[in-house]
ZATOR-486633 format. One record per residue (C-alpha): chain; residue in one letter; x, y, z; residue number from 1. Coordinates in steps of 0.5 Angstrom, whole numbers, plus 500, padded with zeros to 3 digits. Each point is the difference from the previous one (the first is absolute). Last residue first. Layout:
% residues N
NODE kette rest east north  up  nr
NODE     A    a    X     Y   Z NUM
...
***
This chain:
% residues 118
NODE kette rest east north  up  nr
NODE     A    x  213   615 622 118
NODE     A    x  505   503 496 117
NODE     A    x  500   506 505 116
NODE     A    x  501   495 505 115
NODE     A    x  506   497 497 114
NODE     A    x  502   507 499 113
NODE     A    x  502   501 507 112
NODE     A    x  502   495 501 111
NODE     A    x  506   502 496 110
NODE     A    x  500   506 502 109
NODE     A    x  501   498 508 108
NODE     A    x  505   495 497 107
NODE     A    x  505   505 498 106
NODE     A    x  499   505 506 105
NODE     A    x  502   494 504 104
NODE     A    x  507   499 496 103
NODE     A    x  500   494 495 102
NODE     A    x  504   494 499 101
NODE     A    x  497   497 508 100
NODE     A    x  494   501 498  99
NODE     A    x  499   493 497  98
NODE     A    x  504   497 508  97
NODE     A    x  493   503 502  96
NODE     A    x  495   497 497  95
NODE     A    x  505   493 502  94
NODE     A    x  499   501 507  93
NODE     A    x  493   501 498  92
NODE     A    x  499   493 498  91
NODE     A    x  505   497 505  90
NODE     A    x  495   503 505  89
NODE     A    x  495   495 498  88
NODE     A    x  493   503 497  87
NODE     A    x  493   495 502  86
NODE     A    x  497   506 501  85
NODE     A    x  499   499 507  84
NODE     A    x  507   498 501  83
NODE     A    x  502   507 497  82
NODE     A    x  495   503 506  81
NODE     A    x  503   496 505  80
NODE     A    x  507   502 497  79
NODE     A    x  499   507 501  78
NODE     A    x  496   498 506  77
NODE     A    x  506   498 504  76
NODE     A    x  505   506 497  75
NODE     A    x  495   505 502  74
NODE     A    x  499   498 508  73
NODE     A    x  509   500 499  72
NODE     A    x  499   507 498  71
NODE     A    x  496   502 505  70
NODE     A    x  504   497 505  69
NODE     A    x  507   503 498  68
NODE     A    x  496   506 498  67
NODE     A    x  498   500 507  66
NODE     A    x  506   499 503  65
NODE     A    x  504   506 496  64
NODE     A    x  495   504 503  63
NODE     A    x  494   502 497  62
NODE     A    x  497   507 498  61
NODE     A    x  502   499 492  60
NODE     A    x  503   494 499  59
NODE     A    x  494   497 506  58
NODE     A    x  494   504 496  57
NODE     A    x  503   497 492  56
NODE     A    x  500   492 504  55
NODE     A    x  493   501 503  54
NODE     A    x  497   501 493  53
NODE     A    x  504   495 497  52
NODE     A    x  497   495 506  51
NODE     A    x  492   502 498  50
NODE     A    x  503   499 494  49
NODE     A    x  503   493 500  48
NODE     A    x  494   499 505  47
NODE     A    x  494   502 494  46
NODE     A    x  505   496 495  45
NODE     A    x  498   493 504  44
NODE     A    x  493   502 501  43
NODE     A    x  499   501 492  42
NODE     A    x  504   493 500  41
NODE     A    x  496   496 503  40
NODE     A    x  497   498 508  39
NODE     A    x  504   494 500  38
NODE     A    x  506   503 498  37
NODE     A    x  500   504 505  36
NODE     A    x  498   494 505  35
NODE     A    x  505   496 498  34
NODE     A    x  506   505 502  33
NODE     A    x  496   501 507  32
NODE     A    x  501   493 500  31
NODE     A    x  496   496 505  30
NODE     A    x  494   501 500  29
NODE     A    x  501   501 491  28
NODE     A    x  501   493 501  27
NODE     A    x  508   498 497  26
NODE     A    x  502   500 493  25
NODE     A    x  501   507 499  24
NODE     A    x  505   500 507  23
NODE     A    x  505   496 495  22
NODE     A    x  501   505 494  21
NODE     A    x  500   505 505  20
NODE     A    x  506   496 505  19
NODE     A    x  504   499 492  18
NODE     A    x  499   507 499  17
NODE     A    x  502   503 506  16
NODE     A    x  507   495 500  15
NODE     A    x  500   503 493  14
NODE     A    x  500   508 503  13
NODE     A    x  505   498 506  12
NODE     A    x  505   497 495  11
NODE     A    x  500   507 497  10
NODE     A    x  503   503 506   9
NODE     A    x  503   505 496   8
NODE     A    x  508   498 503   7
NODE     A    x  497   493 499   6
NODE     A    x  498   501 493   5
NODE     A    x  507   504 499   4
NODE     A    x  504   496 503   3
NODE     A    x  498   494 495   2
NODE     A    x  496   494 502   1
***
């Protein structure tokens, strides 16, 4: 592993998945991980929200602790609601690697008139 991935504690991130990916096999009594996925993914995205939600108050009004809770919660059901959806995290690293040869503003456009086109 390189320094930068432990420096970003990127280790951490893959361990959690690998811990997701083994919870979803277990009883939804067992797991809470199961029992998300258990309930669909409308159920799934609805607690990614809710947590996105909680995330934006504690960036505002929150102390650094709570956003650092907060966003750990919004991590956890990011990947639950990517699993939910059958989309590996590697798939949007590798969104995101495209990105990399354009400016933010660029990309924004280009959404933008794919949605246009639709």
């Amino acid at each position: 592993m390189t320094e930068r991935m432990l420096a970003h504690r990127l280790d951490v991130l893959a361990a959690l998945i690998d811990r997701l990916e083994e919870r979803a096999k277990e009883s939804p009594k067992d797991s809470y991980t199961a029992k998300l996925l258990s309930q669909g993914r409308h159920k799934c995205a609805k607690k990614l929200g809710e947590e996105g939600v909680e995330l934006a108050l504690a960036v505002v009004d929150g102390k650094k602790k709570d956003v650092r809770a907060e966003a750990a919660d919004v991590m956890y059901h990011f990947i639950v609601s990517l699993m939910a959806r059958g989309v590996a995290l590697a798939e949007v690293m590798e969104e995101l690697e495209k990105r990399f040869a354009l400016s933010g503003l660029e990309e924004k456009a280009r959404r933008a008139e794919r949605a246009e086109d639709d």
